[in-house]
PDB file of N, CA, C and O in Angstrom:
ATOM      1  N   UNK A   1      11.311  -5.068  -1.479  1.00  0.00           N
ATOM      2  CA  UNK A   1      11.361  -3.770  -0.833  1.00  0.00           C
ATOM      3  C   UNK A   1      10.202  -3.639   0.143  1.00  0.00           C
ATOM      4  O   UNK A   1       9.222  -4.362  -0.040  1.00  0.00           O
ATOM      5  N   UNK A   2      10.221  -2.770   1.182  1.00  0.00           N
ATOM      6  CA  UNK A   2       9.153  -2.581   2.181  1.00  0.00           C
ATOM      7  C   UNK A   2       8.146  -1.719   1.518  1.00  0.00           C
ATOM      8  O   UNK A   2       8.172  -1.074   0.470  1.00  0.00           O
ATOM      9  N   UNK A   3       7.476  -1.853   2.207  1.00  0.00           N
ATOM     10  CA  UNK A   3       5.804  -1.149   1.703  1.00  0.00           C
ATOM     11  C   UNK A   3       6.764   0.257   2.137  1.00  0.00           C
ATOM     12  O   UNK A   3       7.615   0.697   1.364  1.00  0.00           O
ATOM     13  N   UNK A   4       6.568   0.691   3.083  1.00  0.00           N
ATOM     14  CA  UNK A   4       7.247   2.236   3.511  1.00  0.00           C
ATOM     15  C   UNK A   4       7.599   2.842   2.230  1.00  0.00           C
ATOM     16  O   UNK A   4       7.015   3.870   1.885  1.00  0.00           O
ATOM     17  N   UNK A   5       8.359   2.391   1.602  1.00  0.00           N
ATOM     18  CA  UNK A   5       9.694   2.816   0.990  1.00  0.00           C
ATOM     19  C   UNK A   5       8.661   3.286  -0.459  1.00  0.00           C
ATOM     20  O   UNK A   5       8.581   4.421  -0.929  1.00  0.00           O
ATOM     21  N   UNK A   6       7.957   2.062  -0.946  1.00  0.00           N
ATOM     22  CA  UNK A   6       7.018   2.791  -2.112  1.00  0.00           C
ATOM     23  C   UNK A   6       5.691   3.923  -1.509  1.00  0.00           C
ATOM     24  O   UNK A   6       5.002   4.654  -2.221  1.00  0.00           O
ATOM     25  N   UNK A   7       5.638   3.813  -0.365  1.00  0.00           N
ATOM     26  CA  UNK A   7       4.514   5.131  -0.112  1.00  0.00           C
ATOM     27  C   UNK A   7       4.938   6.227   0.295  1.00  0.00           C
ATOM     28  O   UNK A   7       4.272   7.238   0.075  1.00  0.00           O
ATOM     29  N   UNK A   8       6.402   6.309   1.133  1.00  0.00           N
ATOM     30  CA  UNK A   8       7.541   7.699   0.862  1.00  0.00           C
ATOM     31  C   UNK A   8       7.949   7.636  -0.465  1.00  0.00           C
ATOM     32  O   UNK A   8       8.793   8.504  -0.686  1.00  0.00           O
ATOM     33  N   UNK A   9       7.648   6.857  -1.578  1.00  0.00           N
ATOM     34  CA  UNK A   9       8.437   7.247  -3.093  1.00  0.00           C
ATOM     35  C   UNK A   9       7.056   7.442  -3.560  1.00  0.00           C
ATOM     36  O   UNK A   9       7.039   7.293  -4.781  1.00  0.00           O
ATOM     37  N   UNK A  10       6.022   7.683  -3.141  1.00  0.00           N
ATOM     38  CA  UNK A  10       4.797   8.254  -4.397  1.00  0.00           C
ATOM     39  C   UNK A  10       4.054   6.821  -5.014  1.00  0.00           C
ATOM     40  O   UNK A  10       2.891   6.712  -5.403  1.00  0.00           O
ATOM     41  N   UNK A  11       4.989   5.898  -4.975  1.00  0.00           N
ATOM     42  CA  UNK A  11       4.928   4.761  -6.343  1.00  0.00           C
ATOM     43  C   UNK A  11       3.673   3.836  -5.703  1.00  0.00           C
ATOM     44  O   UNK A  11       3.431   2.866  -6.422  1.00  0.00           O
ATOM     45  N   UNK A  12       3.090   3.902  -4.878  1.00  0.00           N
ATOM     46  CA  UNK A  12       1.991   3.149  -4.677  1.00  0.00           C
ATOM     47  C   UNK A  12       0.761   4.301  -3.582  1.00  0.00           C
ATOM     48  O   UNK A  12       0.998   4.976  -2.580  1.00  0.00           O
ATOM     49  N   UNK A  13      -0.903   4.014  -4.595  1.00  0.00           N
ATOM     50  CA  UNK A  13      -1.445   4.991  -4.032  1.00  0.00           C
ATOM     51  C   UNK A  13      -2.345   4.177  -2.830  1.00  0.00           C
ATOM     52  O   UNK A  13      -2.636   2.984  -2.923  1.00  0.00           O
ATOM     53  N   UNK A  14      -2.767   5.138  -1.573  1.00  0.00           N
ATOM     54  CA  UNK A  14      -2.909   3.998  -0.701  1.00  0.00           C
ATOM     55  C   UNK A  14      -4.317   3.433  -1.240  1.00  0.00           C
ATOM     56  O   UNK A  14      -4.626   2.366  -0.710  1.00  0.00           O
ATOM     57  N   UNK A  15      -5.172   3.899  -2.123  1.00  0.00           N
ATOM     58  CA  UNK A  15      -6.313   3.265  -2.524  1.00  0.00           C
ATOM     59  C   UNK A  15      -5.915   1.384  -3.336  1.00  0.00           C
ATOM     60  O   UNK A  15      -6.697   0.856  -4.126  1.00  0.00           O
ATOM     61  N   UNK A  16      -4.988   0.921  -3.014  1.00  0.00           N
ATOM     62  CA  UNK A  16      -4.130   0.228  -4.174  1.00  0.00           C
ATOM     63  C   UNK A  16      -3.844  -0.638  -2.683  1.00  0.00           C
ATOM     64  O   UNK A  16      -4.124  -1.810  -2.431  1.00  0.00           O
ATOM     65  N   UNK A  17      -3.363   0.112  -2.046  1.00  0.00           N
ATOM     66  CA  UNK A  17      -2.924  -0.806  -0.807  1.00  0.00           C
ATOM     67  C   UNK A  17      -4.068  -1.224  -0.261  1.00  0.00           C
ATOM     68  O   UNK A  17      -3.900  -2.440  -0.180  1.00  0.00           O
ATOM     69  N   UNK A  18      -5.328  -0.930   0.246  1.00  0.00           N
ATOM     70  CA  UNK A  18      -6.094  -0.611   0.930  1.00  0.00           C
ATOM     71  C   UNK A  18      -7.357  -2.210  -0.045  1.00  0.00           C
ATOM     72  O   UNK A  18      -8.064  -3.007   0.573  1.00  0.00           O
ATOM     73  N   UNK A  19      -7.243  -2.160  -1.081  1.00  0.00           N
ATOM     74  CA  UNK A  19      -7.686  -3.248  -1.974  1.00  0.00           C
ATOM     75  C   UNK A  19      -6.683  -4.537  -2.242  1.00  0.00           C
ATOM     76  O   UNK A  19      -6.991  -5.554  -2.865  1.00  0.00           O
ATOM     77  N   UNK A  20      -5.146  -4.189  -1.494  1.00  0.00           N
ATOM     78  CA  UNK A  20      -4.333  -5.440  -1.678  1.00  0.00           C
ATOM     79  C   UNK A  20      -5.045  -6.282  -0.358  1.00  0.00           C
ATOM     80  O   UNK A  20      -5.621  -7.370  -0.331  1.00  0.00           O
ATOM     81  N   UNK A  21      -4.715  -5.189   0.827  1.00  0.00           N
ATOM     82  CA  UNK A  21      -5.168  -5.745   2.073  1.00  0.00           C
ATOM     83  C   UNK A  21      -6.318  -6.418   2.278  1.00  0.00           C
ATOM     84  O   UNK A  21      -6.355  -7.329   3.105  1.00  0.00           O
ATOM     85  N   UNK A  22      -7.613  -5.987   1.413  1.00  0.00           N
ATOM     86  CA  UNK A  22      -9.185  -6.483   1.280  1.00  0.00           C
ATOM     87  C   UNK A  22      -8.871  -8.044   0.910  1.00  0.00           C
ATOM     88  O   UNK A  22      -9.204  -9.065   1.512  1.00  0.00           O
ATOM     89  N   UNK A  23      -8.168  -7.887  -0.206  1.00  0.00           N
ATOM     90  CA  UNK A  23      -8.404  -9.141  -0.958  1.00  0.00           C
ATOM     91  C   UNK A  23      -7.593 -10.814  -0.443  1.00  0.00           C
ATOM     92  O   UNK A  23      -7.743 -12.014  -0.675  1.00  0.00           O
ATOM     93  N   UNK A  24      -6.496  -9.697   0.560  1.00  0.00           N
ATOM     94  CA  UNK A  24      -5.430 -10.952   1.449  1.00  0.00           C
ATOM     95  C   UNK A  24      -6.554 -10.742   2.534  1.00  0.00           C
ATOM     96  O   UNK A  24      -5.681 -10.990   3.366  1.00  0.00           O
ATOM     97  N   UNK A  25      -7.775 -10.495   3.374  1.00  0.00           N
ATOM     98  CA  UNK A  25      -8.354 -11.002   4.236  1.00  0.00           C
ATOM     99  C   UNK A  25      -9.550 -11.393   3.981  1.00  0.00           C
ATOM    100  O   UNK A  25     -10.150 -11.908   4.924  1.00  0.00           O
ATOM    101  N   UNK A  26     -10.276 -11.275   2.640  1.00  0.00           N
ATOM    102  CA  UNK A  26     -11.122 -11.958   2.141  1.00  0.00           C
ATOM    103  C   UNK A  26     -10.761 -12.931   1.654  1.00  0.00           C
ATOM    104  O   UNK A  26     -11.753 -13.652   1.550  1.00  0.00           O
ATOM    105  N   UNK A  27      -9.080 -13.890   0.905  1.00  0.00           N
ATOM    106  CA  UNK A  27      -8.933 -15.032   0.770  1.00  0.00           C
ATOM    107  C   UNK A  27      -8.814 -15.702   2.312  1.00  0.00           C
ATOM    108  O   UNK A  27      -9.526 -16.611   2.742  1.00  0.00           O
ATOM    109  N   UNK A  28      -7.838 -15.085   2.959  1.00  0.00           N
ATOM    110  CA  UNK A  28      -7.957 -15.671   4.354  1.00  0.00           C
ATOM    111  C   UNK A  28      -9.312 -16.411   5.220  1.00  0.00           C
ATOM    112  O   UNK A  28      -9.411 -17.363   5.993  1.00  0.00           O
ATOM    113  N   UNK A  29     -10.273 -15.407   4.625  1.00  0.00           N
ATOM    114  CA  UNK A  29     -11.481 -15.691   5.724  1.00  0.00           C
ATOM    115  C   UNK A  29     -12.108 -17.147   5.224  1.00  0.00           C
ATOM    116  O   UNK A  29     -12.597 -18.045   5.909  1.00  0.00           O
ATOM    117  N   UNK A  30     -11.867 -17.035   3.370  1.00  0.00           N
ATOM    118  CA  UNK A  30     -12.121 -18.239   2.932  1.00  0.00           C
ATOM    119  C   UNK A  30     -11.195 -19.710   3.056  1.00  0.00           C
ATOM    120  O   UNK A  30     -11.541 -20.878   2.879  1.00  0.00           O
ATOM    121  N   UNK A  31      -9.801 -19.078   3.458  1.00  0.00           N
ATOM    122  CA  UNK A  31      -9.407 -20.326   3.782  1.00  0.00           C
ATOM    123  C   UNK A  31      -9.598 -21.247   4.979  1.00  0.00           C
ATOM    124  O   UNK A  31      -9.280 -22.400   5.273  1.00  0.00           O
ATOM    125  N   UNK A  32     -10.183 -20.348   5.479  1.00  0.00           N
ATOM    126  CA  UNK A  32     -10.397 -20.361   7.431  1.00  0.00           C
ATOM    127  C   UNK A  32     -11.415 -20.675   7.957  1.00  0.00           C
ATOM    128  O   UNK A  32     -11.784 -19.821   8.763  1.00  0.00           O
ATOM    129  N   UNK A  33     -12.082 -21.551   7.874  1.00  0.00           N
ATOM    130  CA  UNK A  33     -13.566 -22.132   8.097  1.00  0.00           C
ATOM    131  C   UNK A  33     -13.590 -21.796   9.638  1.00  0.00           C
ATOM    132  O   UNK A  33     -12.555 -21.614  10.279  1.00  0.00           O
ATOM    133  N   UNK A  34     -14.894 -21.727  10.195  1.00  0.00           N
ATOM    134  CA  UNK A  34     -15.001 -21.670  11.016  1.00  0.00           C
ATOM    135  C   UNK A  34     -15.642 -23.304  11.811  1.00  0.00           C
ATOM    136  O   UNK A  34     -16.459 -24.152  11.453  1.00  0.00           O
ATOM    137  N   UNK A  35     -14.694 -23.115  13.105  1.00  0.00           N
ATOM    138  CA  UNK A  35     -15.112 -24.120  13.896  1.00  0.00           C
ATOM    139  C   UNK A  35     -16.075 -24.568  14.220  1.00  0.00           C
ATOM    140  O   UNK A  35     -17.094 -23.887  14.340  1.00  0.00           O
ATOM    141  N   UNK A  36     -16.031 -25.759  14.438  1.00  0.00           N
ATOM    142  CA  UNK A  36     -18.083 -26.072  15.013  1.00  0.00           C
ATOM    143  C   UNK A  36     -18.381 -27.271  16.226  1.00  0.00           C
ATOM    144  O   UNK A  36     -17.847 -28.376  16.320  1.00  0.00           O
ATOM    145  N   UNK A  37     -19.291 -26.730  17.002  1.00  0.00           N
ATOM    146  CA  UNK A  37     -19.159 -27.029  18.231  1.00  0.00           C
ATOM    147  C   UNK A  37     -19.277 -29.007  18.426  1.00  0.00           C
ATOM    148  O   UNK A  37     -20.189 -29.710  17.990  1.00  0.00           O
ATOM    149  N   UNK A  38     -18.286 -29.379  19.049  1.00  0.00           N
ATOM    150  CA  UNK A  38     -18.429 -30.707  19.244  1.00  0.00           C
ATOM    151  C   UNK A  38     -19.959 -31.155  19.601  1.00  0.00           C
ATOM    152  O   UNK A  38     -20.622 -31.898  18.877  1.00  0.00           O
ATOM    153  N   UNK A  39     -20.318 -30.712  20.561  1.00  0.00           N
ATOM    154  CA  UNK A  39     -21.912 -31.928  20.841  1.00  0.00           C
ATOM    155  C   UNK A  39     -22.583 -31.158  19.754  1.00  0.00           C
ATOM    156  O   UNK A  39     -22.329 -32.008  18.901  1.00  0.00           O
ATOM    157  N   UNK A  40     -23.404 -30.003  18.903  1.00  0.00           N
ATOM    158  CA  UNK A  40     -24.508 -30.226  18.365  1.00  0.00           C
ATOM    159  C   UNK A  40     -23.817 -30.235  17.114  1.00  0.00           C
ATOM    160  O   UNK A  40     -24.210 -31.164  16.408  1.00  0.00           O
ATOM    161  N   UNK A  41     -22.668 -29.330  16.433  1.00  0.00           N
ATOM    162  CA  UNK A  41     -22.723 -29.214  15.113  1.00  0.00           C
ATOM    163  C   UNK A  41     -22.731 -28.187  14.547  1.00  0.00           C
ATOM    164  O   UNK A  41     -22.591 -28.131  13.325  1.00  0.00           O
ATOM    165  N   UNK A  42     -22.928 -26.933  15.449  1.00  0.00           N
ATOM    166  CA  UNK A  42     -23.338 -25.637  14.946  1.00  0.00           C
ATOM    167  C   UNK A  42     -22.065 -24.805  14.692  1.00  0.00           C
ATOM    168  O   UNK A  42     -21.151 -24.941  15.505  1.00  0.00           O
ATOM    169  N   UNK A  43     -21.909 -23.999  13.706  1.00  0.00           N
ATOM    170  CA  UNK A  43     -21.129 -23.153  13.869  1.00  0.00           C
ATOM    171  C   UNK A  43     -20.829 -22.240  14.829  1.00  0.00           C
ATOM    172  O   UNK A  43     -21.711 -21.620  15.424  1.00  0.00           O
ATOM    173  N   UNK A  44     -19.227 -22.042  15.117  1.00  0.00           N
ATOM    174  CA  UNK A  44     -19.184 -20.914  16.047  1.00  0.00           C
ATOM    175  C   UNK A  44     -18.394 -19.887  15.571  1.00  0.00           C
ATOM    176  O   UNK A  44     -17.705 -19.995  14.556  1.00  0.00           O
ATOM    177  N   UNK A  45     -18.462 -18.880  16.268  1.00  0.00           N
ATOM    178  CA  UNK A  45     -17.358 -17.942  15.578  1.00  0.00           C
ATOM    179  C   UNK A  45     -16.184 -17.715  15.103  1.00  0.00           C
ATOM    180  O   UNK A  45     -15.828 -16.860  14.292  1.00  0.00           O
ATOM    181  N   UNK A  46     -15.546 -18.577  15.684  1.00  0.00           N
ATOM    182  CA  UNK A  46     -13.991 -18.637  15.487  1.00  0.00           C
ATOM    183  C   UNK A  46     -13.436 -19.655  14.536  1.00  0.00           C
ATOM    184  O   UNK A  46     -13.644 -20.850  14.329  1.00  0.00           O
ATOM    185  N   UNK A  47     -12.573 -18.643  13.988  1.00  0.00           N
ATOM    186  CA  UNK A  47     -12.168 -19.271  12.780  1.00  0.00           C
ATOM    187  C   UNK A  47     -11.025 -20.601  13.297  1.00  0.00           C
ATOM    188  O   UNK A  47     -10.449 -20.552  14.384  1.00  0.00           O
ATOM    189  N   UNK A  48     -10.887 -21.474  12.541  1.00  0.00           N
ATOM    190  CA  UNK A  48     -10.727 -22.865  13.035  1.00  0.00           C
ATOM    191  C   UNK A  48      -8.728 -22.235  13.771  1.00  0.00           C
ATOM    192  O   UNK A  48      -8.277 -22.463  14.894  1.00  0.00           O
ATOM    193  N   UNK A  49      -8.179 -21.631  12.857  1.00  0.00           N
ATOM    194  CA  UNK A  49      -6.782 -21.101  13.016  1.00  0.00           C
ATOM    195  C   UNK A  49      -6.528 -20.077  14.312  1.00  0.00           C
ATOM    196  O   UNK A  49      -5.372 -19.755  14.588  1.00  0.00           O
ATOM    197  N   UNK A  50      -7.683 -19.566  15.116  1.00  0.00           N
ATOM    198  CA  UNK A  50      -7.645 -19.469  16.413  1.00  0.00           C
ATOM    199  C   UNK A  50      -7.371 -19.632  17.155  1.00  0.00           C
ATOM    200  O   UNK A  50      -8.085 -20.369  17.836  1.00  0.00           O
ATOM    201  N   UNK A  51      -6.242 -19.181  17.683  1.00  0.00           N
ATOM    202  CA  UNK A  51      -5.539 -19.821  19.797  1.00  0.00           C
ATOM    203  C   UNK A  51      -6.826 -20.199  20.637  1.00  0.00           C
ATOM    204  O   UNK A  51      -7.798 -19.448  20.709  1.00  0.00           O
ATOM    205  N   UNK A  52      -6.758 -21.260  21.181  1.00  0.00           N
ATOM    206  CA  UNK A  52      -7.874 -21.653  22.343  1.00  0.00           C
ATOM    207  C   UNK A  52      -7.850 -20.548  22.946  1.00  0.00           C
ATOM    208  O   UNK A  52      -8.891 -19.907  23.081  1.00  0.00           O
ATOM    209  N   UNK A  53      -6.335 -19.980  23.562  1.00  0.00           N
ATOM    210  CA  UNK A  53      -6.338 -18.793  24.471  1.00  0.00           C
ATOM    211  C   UNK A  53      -7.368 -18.067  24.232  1.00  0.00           C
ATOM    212  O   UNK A  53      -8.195 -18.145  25.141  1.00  0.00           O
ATOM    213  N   UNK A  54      -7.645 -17.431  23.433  1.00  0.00           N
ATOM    214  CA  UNK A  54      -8.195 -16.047  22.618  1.00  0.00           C
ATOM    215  C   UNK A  54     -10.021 -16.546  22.207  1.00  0.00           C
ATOM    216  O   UNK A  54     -10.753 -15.850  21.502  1.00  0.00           O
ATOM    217  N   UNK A  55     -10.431 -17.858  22.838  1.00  0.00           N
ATOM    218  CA  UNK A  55     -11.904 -18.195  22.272  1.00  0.00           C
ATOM    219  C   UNK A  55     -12.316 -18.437  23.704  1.00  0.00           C
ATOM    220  O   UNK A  55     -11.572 -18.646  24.662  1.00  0.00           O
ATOM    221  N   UNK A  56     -13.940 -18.356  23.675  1.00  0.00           N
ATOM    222  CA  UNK A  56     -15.151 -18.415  24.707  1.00  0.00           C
ATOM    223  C   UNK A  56     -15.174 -19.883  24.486  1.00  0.00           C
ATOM    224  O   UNK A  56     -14.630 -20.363  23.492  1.00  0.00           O
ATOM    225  N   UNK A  57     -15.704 -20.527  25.258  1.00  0.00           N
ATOM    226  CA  UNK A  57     -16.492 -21.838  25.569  1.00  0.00           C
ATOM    227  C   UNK A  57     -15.760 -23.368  25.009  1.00  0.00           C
ATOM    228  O   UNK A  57     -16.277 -24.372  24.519  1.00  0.00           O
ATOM    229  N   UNK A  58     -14.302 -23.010  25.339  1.00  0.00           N
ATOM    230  CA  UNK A  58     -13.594 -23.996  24.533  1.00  0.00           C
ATOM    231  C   UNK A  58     -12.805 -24.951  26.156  1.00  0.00           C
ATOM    232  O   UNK A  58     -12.386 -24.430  27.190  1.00  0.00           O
ATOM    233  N   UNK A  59     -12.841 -25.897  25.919  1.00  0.00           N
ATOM    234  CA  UNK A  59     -12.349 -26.832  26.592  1.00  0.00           C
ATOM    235  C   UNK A  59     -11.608 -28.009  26.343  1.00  0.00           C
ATOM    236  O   UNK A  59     -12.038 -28.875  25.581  1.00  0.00           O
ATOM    237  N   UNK A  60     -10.554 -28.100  26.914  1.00  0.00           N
ATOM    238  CA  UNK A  60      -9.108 -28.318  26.521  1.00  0.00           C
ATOM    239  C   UNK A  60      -9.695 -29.864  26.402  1.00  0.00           C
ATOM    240  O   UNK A  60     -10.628 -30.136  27.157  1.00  0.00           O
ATOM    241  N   UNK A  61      -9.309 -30.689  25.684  1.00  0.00           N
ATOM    242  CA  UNK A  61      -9.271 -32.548  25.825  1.00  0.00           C
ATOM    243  C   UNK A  61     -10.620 -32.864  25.238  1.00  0.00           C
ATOM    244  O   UNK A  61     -10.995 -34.036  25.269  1.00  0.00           O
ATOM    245  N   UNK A  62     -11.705 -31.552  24.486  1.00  0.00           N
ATOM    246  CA  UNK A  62     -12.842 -31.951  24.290  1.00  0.00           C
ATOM    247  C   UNK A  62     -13.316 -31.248  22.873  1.00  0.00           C
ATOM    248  O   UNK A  62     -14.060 -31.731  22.020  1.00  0.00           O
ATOM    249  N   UNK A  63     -12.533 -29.703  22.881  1.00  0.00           N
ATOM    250  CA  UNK A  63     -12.875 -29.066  21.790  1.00  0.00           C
ATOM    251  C   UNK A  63     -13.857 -28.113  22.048  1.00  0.00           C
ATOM    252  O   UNK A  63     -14.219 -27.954  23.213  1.00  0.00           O
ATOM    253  N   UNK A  64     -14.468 -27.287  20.924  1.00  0.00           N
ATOM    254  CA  UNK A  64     -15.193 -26.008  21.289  1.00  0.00           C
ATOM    255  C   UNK A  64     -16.424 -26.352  21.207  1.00  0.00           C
ATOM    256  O   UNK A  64     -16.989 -27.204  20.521  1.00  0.00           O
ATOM    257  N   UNK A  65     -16.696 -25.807  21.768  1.00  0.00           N
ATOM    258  CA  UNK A  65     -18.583 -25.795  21.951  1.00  0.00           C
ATOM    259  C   UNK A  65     -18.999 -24.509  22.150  1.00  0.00           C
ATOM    260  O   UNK A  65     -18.419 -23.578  22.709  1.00  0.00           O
ATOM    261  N   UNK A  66     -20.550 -24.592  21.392  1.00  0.00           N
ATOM    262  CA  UNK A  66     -21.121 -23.137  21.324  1.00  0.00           C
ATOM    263  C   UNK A  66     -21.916 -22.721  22.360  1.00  0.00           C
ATOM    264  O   UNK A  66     -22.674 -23.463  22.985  1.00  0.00           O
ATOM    265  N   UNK A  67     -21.745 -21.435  22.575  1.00  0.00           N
ATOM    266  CA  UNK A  67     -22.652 -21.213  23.596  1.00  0.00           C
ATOM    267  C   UNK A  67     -23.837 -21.575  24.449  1.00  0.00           C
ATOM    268  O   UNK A  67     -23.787 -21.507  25.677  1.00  0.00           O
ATOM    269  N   UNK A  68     -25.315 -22.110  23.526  1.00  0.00           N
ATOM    270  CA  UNK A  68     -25.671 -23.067  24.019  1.00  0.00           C
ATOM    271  C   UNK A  68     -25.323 -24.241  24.682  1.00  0.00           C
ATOM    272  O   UNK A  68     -25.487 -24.396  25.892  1.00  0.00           O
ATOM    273  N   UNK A  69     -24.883 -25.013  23.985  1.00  0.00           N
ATOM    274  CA  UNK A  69     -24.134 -25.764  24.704  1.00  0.00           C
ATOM    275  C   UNK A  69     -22.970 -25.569  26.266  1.00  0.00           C
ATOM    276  O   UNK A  69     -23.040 -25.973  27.426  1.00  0.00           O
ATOM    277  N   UNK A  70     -22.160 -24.897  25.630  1.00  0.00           N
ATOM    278  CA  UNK A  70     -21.745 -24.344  26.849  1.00  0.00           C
ATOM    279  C   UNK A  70     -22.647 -24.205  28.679  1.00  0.00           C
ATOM    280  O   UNK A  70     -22.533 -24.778  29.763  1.00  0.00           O
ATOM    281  N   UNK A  71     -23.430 -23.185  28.143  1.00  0.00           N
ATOM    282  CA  UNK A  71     -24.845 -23.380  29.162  1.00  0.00           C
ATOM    283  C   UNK A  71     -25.349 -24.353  29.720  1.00  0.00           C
ATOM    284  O   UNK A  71     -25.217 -24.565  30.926  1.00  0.00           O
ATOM    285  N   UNK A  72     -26.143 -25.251  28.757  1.00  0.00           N
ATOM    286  CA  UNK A  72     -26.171 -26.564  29.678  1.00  0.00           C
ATOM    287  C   UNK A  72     -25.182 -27.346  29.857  1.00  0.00           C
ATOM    288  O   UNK A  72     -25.496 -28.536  29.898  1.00  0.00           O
ATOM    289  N   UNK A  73     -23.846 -27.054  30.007  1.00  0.00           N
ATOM    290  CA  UNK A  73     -23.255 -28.433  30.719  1.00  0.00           C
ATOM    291  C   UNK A  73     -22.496 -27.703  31.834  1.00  0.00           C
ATOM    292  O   UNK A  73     -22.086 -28.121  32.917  1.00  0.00           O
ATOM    293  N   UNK A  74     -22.424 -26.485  31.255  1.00  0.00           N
ATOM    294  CA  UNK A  74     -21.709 -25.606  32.807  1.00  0.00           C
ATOM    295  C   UNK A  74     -22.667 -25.649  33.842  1.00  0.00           C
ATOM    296  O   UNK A  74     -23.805 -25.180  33.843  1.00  0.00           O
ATOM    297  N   UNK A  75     -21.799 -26.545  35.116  1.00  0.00           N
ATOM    298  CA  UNK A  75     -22.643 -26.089  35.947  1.00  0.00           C
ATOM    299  C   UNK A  75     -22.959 -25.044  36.977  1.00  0.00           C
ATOM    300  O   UNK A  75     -23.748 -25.222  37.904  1.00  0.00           O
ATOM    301  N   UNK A  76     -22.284 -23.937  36.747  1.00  0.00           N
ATOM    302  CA  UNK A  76     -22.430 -22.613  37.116  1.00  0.00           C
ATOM    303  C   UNK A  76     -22.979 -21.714  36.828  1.00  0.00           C
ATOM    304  O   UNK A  76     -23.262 -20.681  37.434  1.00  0.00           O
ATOM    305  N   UNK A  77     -23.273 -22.271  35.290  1.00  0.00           N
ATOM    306  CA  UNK A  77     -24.725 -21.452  34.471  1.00  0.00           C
ATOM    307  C   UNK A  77     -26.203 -21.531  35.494  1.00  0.00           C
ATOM    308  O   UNK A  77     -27.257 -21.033  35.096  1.00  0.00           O
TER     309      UNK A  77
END
């Protein structure tokens, strides 16, 4: 059945929902390591399950790199 249907029937309180949702994006975050930048090693923000589209300092045929990095090899920086 849809969620809707038990919160128009009373049968689920949203404090209940609100701790289902916590606990499906706190396993998520743990399944989801975050990426780390090809030349040094460092972590970056984005979780590895990330669209390139949607990330900073990522380059296609090479992989992501962190900001630092980024910097010195851009040469427009």
């Amino acid at each position: 059945m849809r969620l809707e249907f038990f919160l128009e029937m009373n049968m689920i309180l949203p404090s209940t929902v609100q701790l289902a949702v916590l606990k499906f994006s706190k396993s998520s975050q743990e399944d989801d390591p975050k990426d780390k930048c090809v030349m040094c090693g460092k972590e970056t923000p984005y979780p590895k399950s990330t669209h390139i589209d949607f990330r900073d300092y990522y380059v296609e045929g090479c992989g992501q790199l962190c900001g630092d990095c980024w910097n010195k090899t851009d040469s427009r920086a």
